[in-house]
ROTOR-399729 format. One record per residue: x, y, z of N, C-alpha, C in turn. Coordinates in steps of 0.02 Angstrom, whole numbers, padded with zeros to 5 digits, always signed. Atoms other than C-alpha are relative to their C-alpha. Layout:
// residues N
XYZXYZXYZ
...
//
This chain:
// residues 343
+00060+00040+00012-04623-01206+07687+00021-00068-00029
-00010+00086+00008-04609-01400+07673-00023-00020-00084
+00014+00008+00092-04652-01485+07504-00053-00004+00014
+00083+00018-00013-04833-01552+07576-00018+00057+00007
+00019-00081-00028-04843-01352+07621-00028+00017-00068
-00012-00050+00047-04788-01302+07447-00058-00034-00046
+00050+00031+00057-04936-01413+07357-00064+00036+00016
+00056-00047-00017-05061-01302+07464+00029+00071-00017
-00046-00095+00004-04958-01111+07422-00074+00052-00021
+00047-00064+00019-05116-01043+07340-00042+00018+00041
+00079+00008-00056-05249-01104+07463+00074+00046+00065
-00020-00039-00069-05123-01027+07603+00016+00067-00013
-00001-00070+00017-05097-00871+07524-00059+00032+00012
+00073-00031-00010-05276-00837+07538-00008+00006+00076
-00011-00030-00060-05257-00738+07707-00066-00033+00037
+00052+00023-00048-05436-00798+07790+00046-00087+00003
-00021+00066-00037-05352-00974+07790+00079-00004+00019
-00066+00000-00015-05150-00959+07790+00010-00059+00022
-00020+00037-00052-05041-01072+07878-00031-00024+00028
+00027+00031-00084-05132-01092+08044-00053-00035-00031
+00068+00030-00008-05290-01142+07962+00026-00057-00066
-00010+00038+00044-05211-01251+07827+00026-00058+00032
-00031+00036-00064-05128-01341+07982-00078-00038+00045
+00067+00031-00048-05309-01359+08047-00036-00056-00066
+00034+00063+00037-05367-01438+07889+00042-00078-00004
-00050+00057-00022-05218-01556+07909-00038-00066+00017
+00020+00057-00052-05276-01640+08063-00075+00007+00022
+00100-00004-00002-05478-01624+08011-00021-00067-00009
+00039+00056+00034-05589-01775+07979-00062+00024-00020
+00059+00000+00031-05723-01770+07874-00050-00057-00039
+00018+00060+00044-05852-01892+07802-00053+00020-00033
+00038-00015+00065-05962-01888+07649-00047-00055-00013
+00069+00084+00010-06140-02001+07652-00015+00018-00108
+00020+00007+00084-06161-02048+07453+00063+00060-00048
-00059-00026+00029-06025-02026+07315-00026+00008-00044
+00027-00007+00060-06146-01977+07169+00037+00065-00006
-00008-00081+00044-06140-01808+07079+00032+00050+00062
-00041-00058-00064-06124-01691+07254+00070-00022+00022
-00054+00008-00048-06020-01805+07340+00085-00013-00036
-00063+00008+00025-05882-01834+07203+00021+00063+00007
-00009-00055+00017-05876-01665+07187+00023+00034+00054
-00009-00008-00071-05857-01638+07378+00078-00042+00010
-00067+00026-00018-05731-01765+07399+00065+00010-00046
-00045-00033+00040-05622-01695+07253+00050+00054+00033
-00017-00054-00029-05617-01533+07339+00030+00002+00079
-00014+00029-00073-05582-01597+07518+00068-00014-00009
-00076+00028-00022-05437-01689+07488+00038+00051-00070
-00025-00056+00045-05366-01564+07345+00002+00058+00071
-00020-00060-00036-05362-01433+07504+00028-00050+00040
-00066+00035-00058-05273-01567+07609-00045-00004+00045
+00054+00019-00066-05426-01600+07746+00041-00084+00017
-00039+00056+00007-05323-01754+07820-00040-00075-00006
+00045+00057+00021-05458-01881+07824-00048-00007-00018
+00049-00030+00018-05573-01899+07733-00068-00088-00009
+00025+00069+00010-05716-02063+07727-00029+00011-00047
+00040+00019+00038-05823-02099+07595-00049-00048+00006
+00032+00051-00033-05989-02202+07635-00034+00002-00092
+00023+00018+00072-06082-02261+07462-00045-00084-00011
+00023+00076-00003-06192-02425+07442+00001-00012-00094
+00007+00034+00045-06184-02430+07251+00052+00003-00079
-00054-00016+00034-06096-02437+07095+00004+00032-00065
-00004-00071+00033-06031-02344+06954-00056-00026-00073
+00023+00014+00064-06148-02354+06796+00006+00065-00061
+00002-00038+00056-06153-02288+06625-00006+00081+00023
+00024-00049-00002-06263-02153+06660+00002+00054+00040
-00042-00034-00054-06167-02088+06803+00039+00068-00013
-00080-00057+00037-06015-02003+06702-00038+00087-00017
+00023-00054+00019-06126-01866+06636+00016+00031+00074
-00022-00061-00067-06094-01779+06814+00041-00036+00052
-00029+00039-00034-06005-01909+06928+00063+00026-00020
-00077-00015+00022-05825-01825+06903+00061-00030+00024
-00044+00046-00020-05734-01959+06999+00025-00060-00046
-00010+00069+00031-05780-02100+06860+00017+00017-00080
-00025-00017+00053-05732-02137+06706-00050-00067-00052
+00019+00056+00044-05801-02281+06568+00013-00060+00032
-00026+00094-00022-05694-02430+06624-00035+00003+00067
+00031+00035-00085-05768-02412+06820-00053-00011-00022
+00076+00040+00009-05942-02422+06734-00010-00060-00037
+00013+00056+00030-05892-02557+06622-00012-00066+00053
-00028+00028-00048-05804-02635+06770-00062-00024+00080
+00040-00001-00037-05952-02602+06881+00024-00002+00072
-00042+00013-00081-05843-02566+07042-00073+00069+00027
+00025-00047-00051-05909-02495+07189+00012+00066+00002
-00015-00063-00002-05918-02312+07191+00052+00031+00041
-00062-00011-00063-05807-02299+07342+00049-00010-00015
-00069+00020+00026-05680-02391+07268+00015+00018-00042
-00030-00040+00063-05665-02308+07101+00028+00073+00036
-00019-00069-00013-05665-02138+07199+00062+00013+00044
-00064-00018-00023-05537-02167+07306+00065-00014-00033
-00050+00002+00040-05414-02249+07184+00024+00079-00029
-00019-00084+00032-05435-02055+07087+00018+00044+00060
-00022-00054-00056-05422-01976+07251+00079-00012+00029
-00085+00024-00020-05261-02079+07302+00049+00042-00051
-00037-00058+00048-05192-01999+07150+00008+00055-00008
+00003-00083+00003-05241-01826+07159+00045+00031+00065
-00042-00027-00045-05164-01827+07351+00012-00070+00065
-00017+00060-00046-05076-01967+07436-00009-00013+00069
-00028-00011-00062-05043-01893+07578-00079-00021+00048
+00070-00001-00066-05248-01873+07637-00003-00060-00006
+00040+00051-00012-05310-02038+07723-00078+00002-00032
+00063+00025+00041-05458-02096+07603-00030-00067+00027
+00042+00049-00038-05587-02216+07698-00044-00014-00042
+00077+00014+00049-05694-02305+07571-00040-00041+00032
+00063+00036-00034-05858-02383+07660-00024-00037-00067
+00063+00026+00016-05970-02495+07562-00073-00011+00024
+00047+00010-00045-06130-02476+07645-00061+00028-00020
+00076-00042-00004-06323-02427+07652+00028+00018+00072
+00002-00050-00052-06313-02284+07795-00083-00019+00014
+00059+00013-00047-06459-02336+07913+00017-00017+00061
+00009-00006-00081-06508-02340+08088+00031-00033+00021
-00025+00070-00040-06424-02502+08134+00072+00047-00014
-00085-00021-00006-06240-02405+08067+00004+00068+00007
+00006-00060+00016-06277-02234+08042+00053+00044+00077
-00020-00031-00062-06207-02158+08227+00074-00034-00006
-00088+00027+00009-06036-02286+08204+00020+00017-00057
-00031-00018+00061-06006-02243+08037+00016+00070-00014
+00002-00077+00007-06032-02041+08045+00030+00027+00078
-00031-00034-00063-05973-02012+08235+00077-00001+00001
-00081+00011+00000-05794-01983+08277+00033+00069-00064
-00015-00038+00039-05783-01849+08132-00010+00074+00010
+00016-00074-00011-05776-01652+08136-00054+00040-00043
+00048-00009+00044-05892-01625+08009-00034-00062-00063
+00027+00038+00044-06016-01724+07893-00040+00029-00057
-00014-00017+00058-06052-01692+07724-00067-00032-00054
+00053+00031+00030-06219-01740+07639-00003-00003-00087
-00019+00025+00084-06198-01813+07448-00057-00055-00015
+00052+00054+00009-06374-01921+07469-00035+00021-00061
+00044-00015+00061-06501-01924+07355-00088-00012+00023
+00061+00016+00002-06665-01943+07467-00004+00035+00094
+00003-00055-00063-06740-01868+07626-00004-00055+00080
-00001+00031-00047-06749-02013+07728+00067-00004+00040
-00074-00010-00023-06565-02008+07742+00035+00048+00022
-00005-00092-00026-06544-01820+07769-00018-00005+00078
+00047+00004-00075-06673-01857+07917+00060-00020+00073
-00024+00043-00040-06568-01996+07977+00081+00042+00032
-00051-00047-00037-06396-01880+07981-00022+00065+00036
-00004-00074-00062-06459-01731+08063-00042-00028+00059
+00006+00050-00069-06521-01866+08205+00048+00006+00029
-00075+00011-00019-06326-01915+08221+00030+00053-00008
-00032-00081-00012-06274-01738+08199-00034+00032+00055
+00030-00047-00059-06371-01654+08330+00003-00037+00068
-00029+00016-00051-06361-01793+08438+00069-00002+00034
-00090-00004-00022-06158-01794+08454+00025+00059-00026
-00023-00074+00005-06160-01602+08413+00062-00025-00066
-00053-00019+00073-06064-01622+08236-00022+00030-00037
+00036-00049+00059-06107-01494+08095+00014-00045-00048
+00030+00041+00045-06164-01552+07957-00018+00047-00064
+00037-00047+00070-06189-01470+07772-00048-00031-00038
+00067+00035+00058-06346-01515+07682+00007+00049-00055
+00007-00032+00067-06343-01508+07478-00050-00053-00023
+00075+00035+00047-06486-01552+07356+00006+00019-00073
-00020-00019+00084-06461-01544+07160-00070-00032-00032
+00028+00039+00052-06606-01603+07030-00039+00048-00030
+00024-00023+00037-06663-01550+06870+00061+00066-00020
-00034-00030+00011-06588-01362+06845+00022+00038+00081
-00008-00017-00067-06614-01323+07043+00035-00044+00049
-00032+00028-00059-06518-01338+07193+00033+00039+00074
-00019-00048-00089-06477-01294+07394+00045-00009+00020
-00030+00026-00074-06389-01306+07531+00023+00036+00043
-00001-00047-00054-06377-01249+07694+00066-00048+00054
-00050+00048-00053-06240-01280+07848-00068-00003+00063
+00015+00003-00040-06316-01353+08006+00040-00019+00047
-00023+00015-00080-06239-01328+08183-00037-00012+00053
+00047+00022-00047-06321-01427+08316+00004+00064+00069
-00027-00047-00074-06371-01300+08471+00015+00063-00020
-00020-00058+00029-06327-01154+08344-00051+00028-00045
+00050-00012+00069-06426-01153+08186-00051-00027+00020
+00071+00054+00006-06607-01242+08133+00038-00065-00021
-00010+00062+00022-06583-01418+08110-00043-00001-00071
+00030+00020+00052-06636-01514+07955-00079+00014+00010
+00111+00004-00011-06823-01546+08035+00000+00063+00007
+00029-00055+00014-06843-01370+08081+00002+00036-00053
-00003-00029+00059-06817-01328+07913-00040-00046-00030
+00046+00057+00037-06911-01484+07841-00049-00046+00050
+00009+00032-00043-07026-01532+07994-00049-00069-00020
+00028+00050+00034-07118-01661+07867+00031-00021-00044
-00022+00031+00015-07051-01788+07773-00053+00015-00055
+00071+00005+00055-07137-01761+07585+00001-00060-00020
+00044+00080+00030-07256-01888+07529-00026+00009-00060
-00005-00010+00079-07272-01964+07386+00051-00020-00049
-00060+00006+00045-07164-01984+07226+00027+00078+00003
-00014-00050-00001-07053-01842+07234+00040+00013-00060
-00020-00029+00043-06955-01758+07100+00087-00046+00010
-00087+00036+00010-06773-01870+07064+00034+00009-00060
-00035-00024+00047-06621-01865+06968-00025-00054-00075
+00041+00076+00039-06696-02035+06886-00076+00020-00024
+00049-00007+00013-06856-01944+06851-00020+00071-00036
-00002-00068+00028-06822-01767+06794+00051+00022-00008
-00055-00010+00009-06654-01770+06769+00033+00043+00042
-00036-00059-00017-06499-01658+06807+00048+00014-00038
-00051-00026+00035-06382-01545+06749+00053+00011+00049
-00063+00002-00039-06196-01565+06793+00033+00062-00002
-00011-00062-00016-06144-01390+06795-00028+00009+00100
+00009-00016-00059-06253-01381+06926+00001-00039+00075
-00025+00029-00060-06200-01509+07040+00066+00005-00008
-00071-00023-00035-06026-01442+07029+00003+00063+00028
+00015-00096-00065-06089-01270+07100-00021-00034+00062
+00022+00000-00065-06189-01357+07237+00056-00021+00040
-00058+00065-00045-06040-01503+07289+00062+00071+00000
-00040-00046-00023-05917-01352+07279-00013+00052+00052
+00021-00020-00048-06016-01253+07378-00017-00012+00093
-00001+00058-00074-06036-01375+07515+00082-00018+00000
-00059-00003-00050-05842-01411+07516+00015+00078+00031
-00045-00064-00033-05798-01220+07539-00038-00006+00065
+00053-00005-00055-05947-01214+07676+00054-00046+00052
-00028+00050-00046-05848-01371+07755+00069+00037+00016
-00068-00007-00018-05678-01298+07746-00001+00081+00041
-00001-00063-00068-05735-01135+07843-00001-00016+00037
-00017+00016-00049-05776-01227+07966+00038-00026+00044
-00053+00029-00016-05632-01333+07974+00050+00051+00014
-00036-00078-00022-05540-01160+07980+00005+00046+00056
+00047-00041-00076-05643-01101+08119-00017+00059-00030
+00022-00037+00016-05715-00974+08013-00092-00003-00026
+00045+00026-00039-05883-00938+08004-00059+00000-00086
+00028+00007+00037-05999-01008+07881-00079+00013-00034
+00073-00040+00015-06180-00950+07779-00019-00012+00055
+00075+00014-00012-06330-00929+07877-00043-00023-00010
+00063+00003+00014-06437-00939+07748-00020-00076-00025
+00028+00034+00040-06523-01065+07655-00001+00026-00084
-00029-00064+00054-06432-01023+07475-00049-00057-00056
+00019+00039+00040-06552-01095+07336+00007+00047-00075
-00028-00034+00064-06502-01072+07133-00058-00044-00056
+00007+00039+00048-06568-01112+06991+00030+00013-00076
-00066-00032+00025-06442-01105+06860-00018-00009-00098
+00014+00001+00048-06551-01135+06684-00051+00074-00002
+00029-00073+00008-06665-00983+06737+00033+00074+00009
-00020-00052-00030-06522-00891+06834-00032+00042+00045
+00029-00008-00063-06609-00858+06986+00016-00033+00052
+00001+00010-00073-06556-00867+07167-00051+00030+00048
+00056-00003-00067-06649-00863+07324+00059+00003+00075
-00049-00015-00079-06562-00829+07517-00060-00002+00047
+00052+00031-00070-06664-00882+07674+00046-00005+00044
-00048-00014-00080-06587-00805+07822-00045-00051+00045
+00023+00065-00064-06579-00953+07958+00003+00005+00050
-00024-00028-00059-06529-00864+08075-00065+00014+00083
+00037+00014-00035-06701-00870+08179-00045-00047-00022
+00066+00030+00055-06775-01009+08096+00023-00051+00070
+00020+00053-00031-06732-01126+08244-00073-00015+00049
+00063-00001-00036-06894-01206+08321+00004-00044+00088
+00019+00075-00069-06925-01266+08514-00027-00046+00003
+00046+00049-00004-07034-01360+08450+00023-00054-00022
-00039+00043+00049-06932-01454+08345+00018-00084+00050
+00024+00041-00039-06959-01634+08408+00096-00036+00002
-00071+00022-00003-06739-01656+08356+00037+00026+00051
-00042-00035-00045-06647-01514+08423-00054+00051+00067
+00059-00029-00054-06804-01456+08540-00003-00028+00061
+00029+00069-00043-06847-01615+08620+00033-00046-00008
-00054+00062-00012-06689-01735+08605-00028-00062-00031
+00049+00047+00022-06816-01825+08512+00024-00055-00081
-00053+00043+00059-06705-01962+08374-00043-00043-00034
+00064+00048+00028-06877-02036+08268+00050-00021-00045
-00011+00045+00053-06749-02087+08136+00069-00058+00025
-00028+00043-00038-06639-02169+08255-00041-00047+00020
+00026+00036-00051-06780-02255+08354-00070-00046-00071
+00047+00073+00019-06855-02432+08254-00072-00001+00019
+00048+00037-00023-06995-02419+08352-00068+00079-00044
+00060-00076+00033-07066-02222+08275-00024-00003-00066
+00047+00037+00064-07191-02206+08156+00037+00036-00061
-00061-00040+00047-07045-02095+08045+00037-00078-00040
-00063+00046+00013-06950-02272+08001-00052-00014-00070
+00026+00057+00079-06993-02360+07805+00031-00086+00027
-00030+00071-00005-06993-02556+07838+00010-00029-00048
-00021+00042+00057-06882-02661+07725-00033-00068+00011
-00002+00058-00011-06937-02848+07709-00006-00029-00053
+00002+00040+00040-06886-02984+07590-00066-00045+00018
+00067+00070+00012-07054-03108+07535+00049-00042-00012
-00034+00082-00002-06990-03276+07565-00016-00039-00078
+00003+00028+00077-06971-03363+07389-00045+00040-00054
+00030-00056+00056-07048-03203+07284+00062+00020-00024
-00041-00035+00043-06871-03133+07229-00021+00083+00011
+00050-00064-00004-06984-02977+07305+00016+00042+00081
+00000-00028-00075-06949-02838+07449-00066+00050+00023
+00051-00035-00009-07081-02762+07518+00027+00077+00050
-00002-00064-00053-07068-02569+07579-00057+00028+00009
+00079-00037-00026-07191-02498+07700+00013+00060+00026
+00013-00056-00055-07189-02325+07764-00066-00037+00047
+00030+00022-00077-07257-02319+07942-00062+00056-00003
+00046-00061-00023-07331-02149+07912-00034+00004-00072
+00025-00002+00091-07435-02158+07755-00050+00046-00002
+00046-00028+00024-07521-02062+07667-00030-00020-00086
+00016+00008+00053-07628-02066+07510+00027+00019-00073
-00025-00023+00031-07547-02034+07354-00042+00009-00076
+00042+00009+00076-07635-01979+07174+00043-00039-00050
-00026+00064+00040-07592-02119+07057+00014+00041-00067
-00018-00016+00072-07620-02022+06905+00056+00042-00011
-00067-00011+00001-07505-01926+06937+00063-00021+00000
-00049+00045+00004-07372-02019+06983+00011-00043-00051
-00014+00035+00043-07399-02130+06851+00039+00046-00071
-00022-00042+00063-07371-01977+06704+00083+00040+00029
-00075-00012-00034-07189-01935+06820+00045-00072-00032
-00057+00069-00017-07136-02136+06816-00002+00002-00097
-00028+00034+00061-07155-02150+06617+00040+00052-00042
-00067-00018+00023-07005-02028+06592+00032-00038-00005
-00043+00014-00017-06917-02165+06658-00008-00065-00010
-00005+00077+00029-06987-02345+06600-00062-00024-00024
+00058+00005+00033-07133-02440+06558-00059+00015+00082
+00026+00007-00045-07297-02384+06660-00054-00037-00024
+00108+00005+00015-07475-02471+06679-00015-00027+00056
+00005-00012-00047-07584-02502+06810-00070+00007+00009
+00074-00020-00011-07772-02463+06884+00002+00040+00048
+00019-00049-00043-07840-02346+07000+00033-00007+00061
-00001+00025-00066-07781-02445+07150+00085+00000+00007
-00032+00019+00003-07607-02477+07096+00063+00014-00089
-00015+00003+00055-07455-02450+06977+00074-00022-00027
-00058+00047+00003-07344-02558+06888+00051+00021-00053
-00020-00049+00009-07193-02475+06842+00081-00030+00002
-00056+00014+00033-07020-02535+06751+00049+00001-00008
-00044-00019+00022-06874-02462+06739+00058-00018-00036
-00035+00031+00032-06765-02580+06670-00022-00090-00009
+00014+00066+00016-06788-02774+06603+00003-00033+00059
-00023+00040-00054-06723-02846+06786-00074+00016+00064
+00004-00002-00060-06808-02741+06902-00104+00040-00006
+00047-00047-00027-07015-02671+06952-00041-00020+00046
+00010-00028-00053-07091-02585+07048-00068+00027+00006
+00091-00025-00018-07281-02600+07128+00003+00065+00031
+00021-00083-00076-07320-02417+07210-00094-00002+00000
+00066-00006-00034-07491-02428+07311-00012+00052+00009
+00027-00062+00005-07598-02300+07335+00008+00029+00052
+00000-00015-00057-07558-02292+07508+00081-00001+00032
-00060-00036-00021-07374-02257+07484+00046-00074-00003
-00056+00052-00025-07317-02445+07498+00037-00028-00071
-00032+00025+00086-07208-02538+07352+00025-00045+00015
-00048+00043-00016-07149-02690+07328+00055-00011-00088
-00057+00030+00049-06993-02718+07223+00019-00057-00007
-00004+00050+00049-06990-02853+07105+00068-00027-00016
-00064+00006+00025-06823-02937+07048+00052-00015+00031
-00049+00030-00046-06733-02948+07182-00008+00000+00093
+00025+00019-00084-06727-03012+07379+00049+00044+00039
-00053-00028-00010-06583-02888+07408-00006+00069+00032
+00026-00059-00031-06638-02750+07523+00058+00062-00010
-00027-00064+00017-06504-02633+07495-00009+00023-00078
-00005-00013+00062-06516-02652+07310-00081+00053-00013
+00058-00037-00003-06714-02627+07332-00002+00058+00013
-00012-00073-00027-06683-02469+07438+00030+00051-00081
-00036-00060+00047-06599-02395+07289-00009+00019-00053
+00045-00017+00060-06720-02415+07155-00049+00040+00031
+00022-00055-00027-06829-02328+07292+00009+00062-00005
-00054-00070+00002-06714-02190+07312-00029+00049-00078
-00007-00022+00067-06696-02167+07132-00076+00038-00015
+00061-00032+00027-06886-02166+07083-00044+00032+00035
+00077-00042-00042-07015-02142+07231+00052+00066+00026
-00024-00037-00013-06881-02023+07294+00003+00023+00073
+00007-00009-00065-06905-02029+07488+00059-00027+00036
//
């Protein structure tokens, strides 16, 4: 056994992978959308088993409030304010030279989403919102790549594998997009325990398959402050109807379906405006007693104006739309989205 052999000895001792399949993770590629909490935790474990390439896609950077579960960063990258990509692969260069580490800077959307995720043997979900989930099991089912979906917030968390043509896709498991403010790590917190069960769970999931061995069925959901799991055999959950893997049908690929959120900077406001296409009504009061976990709220029946930090807020209409305040910077906007309305 070679020296690059002898740094894997334990993982090849473990007879379901050995040799042959430690040889397959070799010459694997893999890529990982968002390097928060799952995905550090994912890409740790990836290149620690030797998967030979591995990308990293990420649009933002490391802050304070990160470290509590982010296990890639440290103080100085949040002082430093580097790109998440780039802090993670510096630690990953270190942990294993040998794997090719691809750091992206990017918002993952329609315009890159198919060049940035195709070309790989598996993809690796580390997002933090469902529009983006949507958007990879588009580009997974269309170019037949599997795909592991994980979800962490609060004390709960999932994740399931999807094989295009095999399993349910994302939509037949989620054939609506929820509306609304939804539940975020920015709004109800999380616990880092438990996004190192989910992001570990999602690499082993990845490295079966990279093995050619054969990975859950189910739909494995935990919750790890009550100690309660859940299992949701997937195994007939795919639908014909399913407008993805049913009907070849790509709404988060295609600009023109009523599935897309439109970004647009206001010309000399400092202001982006996001519109869902598909709106629905949302209860204000509610939403409003969610957003002041997280900054200052106030507001009227119609409308609510909503804080989170000195730089940046955020109108949410009653009819789902928002415009973000502070800055003309559409990816940045997107990611105070993310964070709070949670879509």
């Amino acid at each position: 056994m070679g020296d690059n052999w002898q740094r894997y000895s334990r993982q090849i001792l473990f007879q379901p992978i050995g040799l042959e399949g430690q040889k397959k993770l070799s010459n694997s590629k893999a890529v990982i959308v968002g390097m928060g909490a799952l995905g550090t935790v994912i890409a740790s474990h990836l290149v620690r088993s030797g998967v030979g390439c591995v990308r990293i896609i990420d649009r933002d950077l490391v802050e304070l409030s990160n470290l509590q579960r982010q296990t890639l960063y440290d103080e100085e990258d949040a002082a430093n304010s580097l790109p998440k990509v780039v802090a993670a692969k510096r630690k990953l260069n270190k942990i294993n030279f040998s794997v090719a580490v691809e750091a992206i800077i990017s918002d993952v959307n329609l315009d890159n989403a198919e060049d940035l995720l195709t070309g790989f043997d598996i993809i690796l979900d580390g997002t933090d919102n469902f529009q983006t989930r949507y958007l990879i099991n588009d580009v997974a089912v269309k170019h037949n790549i599997p795909w592991v979906h994980g979800a962490a917030v609060s004390s709960r968390g999932m994740f399931s594998v999807i094989i295009p043509r095999k399993t349910p896709c994302y939509r037949c498991l989620f054939p609506t997009i929820p509306t609304g403010l939804g539940e975020t790590c920015d709004t109800v917190g999380v616990l880092s325990p438990l996004t190192d069960i989910i992001g570990s769970f999602q690499a082993m999931e990845a490295i079966k398959l990279l093995v050619g061995s054969n990975p859950t069925s189910n739909l494995e959901q935990i919750d790890i402050w009550y100690n309660s799991s859940l299992q949701m055999d997937l195994t007939k959950g795919r639908s014909p109807e399913c407008p993805t893997c049913g009907n070849g049908q790509y709404d988060f690929l295609d600009r023109s379906s009523n599935q897309q959120i439109g970004y647009t900077t206001l010309c000399g406001r400092d202001t982006v405006h996001i519109n869902p296409k598909n709106r629905q009504e949302i209860n204000m009061k509610e939403q409003a007693e969610r957003l002041k976990k997280s900054g200052k709220v106030n507001g009227n029946p119609y409308l609510i104006r909503f804080s989170p930090d000195n730089e940046i807020t955020l109108i949410v209409f009653k009819d789902g739309r928002v415009l973000v305040h502070g800055t003309d910077d559409i990816v940045k906007a997107k990611s105070y989205y993310a964070k709070y309305i949670g879509s």
